[in-house]
DOFIVO-902747 format. One record per atom (N, C-alpha, C): x, y, z; residue in three letters. Coordinates in steps of 0.2 Angstrom, whole numbers, padded with zeros to 4 digits, always signed. Atoms other than C-alpha are relative to their C-alpha. Example, Ala and Ser with C-alpha at 12.3 -4.5 7.8 and 13.67 -1.06 7.14 Angstrom:
BEGIN
+0004-0006+0000ALA+0062-0022+0039ALA+0004+0006+0000ALA-0004-0006-0001SER+0068-0005+0036SER-0004+0005+0003SER
END
This chain:
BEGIN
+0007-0002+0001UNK+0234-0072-0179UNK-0004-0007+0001UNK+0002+0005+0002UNK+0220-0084-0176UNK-0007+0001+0001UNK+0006-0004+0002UNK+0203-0083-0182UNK-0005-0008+0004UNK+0005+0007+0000UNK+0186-0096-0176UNK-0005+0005-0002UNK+0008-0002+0003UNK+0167-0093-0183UNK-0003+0000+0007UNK+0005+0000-0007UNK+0157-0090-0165UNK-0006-0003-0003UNK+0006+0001+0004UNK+0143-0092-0177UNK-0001+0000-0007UNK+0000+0000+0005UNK+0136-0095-0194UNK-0005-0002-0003UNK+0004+0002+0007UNK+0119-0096-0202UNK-0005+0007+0002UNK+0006-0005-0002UNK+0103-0087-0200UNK-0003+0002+0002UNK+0001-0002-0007UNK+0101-0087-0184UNK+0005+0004+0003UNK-0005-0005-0001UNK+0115-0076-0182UNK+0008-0002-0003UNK-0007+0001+0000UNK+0134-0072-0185UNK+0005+0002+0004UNK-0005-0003-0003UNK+0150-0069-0179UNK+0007-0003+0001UNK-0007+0003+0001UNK+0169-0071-0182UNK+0003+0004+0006UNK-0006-0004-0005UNK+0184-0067-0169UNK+0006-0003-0003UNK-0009+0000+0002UNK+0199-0063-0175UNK+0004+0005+0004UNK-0003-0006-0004UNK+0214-0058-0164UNK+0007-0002+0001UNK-0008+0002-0002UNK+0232-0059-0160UNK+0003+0002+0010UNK-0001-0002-0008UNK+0241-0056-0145UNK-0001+0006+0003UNK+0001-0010-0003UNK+0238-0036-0144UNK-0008+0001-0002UNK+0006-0004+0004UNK+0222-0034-0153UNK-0004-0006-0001UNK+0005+0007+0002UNK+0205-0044-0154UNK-0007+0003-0001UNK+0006-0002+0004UNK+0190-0040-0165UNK-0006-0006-0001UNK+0004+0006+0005UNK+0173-0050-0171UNK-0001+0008-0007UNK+0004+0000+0005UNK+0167-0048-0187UNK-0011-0001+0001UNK+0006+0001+0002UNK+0149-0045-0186UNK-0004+0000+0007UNK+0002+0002-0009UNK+0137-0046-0168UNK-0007-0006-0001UNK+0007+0001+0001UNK+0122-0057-0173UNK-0001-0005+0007UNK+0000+0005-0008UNK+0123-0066-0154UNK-0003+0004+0002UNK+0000-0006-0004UNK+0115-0059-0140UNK+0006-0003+0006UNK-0007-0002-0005UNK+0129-0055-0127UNK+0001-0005+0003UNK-0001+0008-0003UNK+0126-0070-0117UNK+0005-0005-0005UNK-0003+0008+0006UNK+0130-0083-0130UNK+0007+0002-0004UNK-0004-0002+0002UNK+0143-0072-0136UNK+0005+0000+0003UNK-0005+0001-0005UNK+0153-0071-0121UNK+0003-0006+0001UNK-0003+0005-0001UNK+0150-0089-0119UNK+0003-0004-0005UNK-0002+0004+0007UNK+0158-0094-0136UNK+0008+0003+0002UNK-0010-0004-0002UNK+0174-0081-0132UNK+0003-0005+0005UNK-0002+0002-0005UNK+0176-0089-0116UNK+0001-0008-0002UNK-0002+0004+0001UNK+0176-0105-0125UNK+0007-0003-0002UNK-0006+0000+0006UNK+0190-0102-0136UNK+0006+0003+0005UNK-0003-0004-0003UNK+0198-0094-0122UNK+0004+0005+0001UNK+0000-0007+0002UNK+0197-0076-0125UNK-0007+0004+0003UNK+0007-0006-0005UNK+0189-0063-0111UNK-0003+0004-0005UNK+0007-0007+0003UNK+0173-0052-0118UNK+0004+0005+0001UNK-0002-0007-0003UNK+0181-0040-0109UNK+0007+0006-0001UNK-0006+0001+0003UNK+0198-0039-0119UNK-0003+0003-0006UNK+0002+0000+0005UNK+0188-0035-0134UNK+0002+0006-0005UNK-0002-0008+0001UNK+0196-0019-0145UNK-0005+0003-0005UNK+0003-0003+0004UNK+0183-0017-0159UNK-0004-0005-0004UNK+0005+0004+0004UNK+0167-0022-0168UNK-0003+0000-0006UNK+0002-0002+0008UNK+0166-0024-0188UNK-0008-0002-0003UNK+0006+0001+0001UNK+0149-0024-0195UNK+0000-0002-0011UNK+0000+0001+0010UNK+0146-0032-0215UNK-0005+0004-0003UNK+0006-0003+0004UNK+0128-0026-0217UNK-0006+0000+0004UNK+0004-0004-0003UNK+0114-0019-0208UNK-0004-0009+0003UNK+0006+0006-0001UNK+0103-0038-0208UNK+0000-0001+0006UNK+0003+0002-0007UNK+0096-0045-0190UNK+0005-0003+0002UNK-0005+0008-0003UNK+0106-0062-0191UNK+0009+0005+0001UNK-0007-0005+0003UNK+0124-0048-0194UNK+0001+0005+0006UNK-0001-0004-0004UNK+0118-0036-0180UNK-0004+0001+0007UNK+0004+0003-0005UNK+0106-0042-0167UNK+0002+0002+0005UNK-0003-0003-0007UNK+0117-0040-0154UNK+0006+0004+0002UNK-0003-0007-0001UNK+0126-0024-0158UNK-0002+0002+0005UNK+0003-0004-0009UNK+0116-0015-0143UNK+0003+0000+0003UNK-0002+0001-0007UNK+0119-0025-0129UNK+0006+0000+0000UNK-0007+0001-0003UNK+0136-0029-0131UNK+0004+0009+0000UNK-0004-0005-0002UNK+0140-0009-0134UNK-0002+0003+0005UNK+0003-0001-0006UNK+0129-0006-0119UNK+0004-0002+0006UNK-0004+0005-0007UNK+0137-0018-0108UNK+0011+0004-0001UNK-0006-0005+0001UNK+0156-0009-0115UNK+0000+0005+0004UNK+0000-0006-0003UNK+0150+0008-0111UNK+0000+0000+0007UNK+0000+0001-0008UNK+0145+0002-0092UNK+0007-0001+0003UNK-0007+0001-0001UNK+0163-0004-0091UNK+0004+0007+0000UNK-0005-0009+0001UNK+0170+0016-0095UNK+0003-0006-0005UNK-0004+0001+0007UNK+0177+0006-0112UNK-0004+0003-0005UNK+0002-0002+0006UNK+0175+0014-0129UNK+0002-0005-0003UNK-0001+0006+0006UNK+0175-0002-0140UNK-0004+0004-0006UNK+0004-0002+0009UNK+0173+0006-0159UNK-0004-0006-0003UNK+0004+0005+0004UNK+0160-0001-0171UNK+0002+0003-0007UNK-0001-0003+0006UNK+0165+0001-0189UNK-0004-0001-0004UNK+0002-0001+0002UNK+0155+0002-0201UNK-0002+0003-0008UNK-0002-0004+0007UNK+0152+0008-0220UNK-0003+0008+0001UNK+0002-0005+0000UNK+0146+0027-0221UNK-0009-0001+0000UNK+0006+0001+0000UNK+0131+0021-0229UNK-0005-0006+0005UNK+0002+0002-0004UNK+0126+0007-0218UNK-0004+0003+0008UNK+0002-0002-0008UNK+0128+0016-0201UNK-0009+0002+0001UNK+0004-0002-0001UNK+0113+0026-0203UNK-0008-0006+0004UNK+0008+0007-0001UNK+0100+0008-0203UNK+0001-0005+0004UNK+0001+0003-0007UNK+0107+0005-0184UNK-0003+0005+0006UNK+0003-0005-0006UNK+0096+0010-0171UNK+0002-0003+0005UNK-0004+0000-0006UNK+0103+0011-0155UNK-0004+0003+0007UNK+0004-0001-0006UNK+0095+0011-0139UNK+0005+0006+0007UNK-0007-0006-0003UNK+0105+0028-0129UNK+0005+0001-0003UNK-0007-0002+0003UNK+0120+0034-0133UNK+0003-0007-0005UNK-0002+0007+0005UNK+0128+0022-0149UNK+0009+0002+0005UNK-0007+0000+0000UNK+0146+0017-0146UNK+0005+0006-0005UNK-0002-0005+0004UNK+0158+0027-0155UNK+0003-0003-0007UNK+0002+0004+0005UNK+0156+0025-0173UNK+0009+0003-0004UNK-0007+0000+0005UNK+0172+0023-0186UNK-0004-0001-0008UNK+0004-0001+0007UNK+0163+0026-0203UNK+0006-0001-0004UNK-0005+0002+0002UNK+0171+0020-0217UNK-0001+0000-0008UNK+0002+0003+0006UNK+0170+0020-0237UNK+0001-0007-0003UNK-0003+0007+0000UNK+0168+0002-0245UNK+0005+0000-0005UNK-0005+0002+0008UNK+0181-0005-0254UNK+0008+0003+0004UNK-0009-0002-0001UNK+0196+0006-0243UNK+0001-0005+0006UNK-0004+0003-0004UNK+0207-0001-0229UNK+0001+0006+0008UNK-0001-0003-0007UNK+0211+0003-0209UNK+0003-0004+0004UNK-0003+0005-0005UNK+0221-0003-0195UNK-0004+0001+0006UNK+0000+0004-0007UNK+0217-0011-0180UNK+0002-0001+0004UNK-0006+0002-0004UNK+0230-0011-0168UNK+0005-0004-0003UNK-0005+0003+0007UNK+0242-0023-0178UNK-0004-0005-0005UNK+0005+0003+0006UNK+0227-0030-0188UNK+0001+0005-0006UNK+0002-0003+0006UNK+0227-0021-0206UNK-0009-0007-0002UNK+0008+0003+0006UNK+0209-0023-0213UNK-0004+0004-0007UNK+0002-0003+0008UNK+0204-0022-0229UNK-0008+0002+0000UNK+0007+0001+0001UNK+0185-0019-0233UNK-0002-0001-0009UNK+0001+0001+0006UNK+0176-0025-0250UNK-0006+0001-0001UNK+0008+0005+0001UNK+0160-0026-0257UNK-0002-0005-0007UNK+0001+0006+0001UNK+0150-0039-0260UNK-0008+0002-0003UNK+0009-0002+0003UNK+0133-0040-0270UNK-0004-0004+0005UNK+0007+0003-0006UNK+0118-0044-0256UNK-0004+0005-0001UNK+0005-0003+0001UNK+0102-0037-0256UNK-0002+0005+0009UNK-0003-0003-0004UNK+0109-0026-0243UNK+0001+0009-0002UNK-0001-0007+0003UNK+0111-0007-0244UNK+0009+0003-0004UNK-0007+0002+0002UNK+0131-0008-0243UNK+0003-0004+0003UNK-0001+0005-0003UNK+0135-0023-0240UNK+0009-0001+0000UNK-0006+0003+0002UNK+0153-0030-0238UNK+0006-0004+0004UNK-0002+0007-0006UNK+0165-0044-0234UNK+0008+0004+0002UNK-0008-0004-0004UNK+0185-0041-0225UNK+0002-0004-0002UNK-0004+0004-0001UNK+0201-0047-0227UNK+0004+0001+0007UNK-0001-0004-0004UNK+0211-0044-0212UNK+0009-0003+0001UNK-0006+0005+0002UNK+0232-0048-0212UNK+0003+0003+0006UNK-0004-0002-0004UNK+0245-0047-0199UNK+0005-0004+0001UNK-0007+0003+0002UNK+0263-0052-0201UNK+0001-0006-0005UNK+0001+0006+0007UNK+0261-0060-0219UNK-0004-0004+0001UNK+0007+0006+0000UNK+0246-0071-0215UNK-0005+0005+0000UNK+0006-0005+0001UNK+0229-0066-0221UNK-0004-0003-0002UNK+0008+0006-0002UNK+0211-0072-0217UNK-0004+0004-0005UNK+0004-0003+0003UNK+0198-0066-0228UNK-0008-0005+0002UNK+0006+0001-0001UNK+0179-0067-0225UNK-0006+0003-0004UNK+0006-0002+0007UNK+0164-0067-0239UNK-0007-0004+0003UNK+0007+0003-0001UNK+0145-0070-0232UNK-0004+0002-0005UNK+0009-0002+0001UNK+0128-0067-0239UNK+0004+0004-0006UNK-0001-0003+0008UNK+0133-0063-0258UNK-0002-0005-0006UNK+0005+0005+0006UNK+0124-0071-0273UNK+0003-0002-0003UNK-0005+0004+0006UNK+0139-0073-0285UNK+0008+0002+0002UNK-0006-0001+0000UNK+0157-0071-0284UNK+0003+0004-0005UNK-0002-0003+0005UNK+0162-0055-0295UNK+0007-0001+0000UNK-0007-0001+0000UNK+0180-0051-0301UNK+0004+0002+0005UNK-0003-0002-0005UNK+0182-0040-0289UNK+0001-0002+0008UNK+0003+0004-0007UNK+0177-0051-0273UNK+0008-0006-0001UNK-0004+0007+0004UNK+0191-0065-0283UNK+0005+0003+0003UNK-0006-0003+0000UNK+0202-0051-0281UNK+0005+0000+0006UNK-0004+0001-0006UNK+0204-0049-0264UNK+0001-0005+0005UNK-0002+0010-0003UNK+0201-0068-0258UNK+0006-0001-0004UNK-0006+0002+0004UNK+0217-0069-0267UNK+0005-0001+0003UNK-0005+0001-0006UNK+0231-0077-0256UNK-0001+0001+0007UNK+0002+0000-0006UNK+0220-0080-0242UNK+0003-0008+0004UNK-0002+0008-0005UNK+0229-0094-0229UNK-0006-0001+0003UNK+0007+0006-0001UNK+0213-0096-0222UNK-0007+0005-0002UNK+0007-0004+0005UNK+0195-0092-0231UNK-0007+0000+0004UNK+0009+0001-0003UNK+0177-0091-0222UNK-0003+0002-0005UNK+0003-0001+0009UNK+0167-0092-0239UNK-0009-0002+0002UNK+0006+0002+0000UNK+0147-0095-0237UNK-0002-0008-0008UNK+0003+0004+0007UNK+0140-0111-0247UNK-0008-0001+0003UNK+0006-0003-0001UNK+0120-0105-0244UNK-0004-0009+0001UNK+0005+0001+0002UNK+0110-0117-0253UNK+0002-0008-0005UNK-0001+0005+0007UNK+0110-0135-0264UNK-0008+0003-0002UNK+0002-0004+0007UNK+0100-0126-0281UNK-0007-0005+0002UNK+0008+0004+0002UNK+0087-0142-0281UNK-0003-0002+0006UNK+0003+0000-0006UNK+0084-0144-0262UNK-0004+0007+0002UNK+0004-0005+0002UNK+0078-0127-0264UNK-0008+0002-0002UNK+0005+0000+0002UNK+0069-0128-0276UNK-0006-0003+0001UNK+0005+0001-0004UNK+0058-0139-0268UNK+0000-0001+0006UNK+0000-0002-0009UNK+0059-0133-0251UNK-0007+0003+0002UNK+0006-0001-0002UNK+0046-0125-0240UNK+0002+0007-0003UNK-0001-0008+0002UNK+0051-0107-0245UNK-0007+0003-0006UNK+0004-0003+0005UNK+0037-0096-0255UNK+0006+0000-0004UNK-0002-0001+0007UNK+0042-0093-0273UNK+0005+0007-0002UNK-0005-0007-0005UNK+0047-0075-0268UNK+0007+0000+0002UNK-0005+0001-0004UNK+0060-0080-0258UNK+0005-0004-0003UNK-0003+0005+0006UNK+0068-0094-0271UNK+0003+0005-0002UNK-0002-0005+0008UNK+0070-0079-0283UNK+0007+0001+0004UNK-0004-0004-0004UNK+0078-0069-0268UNK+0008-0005+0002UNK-0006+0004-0004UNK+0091-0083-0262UNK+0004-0001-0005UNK-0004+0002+0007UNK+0096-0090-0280UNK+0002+0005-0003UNK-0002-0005+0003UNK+0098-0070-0286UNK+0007+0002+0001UNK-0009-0004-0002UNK+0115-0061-0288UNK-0001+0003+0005UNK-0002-0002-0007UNK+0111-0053-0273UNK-0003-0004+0005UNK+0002+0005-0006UNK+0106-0067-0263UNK+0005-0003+0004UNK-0004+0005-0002UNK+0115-0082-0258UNK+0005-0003-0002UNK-0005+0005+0004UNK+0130-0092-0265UNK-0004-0010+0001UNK+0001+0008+0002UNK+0124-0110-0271UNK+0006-0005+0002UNK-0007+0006-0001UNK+0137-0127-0266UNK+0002+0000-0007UNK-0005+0002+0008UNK+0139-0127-0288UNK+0003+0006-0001UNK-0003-0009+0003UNK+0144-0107-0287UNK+0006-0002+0006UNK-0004+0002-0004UNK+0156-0112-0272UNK+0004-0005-0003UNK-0006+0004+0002UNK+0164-0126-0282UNK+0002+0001-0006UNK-0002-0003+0003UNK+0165-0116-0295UNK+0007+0005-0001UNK-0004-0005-0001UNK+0176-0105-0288UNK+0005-0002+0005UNK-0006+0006-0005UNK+0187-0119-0278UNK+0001+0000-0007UNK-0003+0004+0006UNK+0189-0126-0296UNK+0004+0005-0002UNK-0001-0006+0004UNK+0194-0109-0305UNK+0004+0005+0004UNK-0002-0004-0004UNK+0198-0098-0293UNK+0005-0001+0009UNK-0004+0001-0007UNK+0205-0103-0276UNK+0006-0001+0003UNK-0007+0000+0000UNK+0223-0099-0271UNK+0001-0007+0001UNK-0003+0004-0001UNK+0234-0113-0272UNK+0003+0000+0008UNK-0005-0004-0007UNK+0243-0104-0255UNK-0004-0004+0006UNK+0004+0000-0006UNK+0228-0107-0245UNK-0001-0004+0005UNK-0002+0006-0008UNK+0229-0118-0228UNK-0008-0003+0000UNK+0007+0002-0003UNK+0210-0119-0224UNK-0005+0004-0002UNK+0007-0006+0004UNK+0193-0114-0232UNK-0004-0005+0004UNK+0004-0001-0004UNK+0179-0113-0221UNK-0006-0001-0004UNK+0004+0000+0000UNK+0161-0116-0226UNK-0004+0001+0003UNK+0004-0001-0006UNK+0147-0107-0215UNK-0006+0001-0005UNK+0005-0003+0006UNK+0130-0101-0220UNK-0004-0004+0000UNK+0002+0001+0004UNK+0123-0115-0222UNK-0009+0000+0001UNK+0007-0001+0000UNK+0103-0114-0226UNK-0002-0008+0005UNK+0003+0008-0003UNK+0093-0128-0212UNK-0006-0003-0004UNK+0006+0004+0001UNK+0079-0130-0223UNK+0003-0003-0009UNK-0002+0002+0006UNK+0089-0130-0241UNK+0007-0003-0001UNK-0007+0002+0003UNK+0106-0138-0239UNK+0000-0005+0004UNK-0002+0004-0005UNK+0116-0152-0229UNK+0006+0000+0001UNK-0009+0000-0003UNK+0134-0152-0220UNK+0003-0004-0005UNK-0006+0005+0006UNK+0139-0169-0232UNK-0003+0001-0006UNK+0000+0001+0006UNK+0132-0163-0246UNK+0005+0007-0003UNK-0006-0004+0001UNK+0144-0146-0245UNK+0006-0002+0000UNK-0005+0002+0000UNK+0157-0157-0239UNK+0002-0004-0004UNK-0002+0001+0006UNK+0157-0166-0254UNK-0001+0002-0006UNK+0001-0006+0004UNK+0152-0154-0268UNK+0009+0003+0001UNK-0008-0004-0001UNK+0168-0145-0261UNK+0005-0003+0000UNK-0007+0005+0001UNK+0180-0161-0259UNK+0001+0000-0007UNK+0000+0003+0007UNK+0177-0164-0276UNK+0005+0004-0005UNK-0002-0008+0003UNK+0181-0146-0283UNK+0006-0003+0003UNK-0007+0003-0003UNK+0197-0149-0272UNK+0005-0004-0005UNK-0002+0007+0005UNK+0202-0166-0279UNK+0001+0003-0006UNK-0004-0002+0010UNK+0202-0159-0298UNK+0002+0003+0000UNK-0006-0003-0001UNK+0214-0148-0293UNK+0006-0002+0002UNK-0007-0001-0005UNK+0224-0156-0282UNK+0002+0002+0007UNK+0000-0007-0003UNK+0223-0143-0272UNK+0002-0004+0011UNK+0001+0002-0005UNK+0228-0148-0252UNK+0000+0004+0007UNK+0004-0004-0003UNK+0217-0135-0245UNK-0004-0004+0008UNK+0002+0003-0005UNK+0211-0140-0227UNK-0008+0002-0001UNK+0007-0003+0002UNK+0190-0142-0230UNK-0002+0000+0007UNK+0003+0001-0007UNK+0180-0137-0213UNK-0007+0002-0003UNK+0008-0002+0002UNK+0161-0136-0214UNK-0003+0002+0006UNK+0002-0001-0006UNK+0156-0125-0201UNK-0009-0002+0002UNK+0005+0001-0002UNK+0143-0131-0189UNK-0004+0006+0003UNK+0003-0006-0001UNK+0129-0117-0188UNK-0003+0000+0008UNK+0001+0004-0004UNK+0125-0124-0171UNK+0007+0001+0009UNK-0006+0005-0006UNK+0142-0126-0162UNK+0006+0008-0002UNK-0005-0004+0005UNK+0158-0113-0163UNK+0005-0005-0002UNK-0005+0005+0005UNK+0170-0120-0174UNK+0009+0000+0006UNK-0007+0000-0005UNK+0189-0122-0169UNK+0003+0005+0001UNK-0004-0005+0002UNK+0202-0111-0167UNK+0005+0001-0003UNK-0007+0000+0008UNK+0213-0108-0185UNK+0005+0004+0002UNK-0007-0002-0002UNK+0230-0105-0180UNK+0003+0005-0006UNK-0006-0003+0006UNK+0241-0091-0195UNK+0005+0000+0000UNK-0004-0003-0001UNK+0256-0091-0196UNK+0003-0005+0006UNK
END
């Protein structure tokens, strides 16, 4: 299996994960253009594509849902879009929608030899939720846009080889940032965003020792900095021990291609 981030902030998202039979993104927030030319970077055809999971209804997460089922249908392909039951409803679809895989959160489905899990995650979202996805003992999990880290979220990033985790926001570049005061509440709340101290909170405390490589995306351009996640995280690390591979995805650039297994 091997996973890269296409994208990661708030100007949109999207992960590809595929193996040799089966190849999915996580989420569409590209438009088709830019999304083609990220696959084709990694070298992986658009056109190969088996299926599209969606987290949660936001712009940056669906943006370019449409075009890309659009450009599918033109092909005579049926690429599914998964989706939770509750979410589907708050996508609007220009013509016929693709064909939809409705799903409640919290259960599991396969994907050609992918198993994925689904979870939810607290965001300020209707139902929001992050994935794990496993295939032949190696398992990727992926947690965005969620304000704190419950139990149950702990549960199933639990023996993940590699992790794509959000670190949003450093707490006091926030706080005096440009943002209205509004928005502060919104980001810092449990259903907001994860902060770089709830991130290495959860490296100290929680993060498999198993783990090959944890990821950092997400990150805010006006409230964070790439070396301030990357050492906020090293550190959390280091008091462990721990010899977790750190990547701090560039929101910017697509990241590499994480090998499983």
């Amino acid at each position: 299996m091997k996973v890269s981030v296409l994208a990661t902030s708030s100007a949109g998202n999207c992960t590809f994960v595929g193996t040799d039979c089966t190849r999915i993104l996580i989420d569409a927030g590209l438009s088709r253009k830019e999304t083609f030319e990220r696959l084709r970077a990694i070298g992986e055809d658009p056109d190969s594509l088996d299926a599209i999971l969606v987290t949660h209804e936001h712009s940056d997460h669906v943006s370019g849902l449409g075009v890309l089922s659009r450009y599918y249908r033109k092909l005579g392909r049926a690429v599914p879009v998964f989706m939770t039951r509750l979410t589907a409803p708050l996508i609007e679809w220009i013509g016929d929608p693709p064909p939809l895989e409705h799903f409640q959160a919290g259960t599991g489905f396969t994907i050609g030899d992918l198993e994925v899990q689904s979870f939810t995650i607290p965001h300020d979202a209707l139902d929001p939720v992050g994935y794990t996805v496993r295939h032949q003992g190696m398992k990727f999990g992926l947690a965005m846009d969620l304000g704190y880290v419950p139990e149950s979220v702990k549960y199933h990033l639990n023996r993940c080889h590699v992790l794509v985790l959000e670190s949003n926001h450093d707490v006091e570049m926030l706080k005096v940032g440009p943002y209205p005061w509004s928005v502060k509440q919104r980001v810092m709340g449990r259903k907001g965003h994860l902060s770089n101290d709830v991130v290495s909170e959860y490296i100290g405390e929680n993060l498999d020792g198993e783990s090959q490589t944890l990821v950092l995306g997400h990150l805010s351009e006006h409230n964070n900095h790439p070396e301030i996640v990357r050492l906020v995280a090293s550190q959390a690390l280091e008091r462990r021990a721990l010899a977790t591979r750190l990547v701090v995805a560039d929101s910017k650039k697509t990241s590499e291609v994480f090998q499983l297994g």
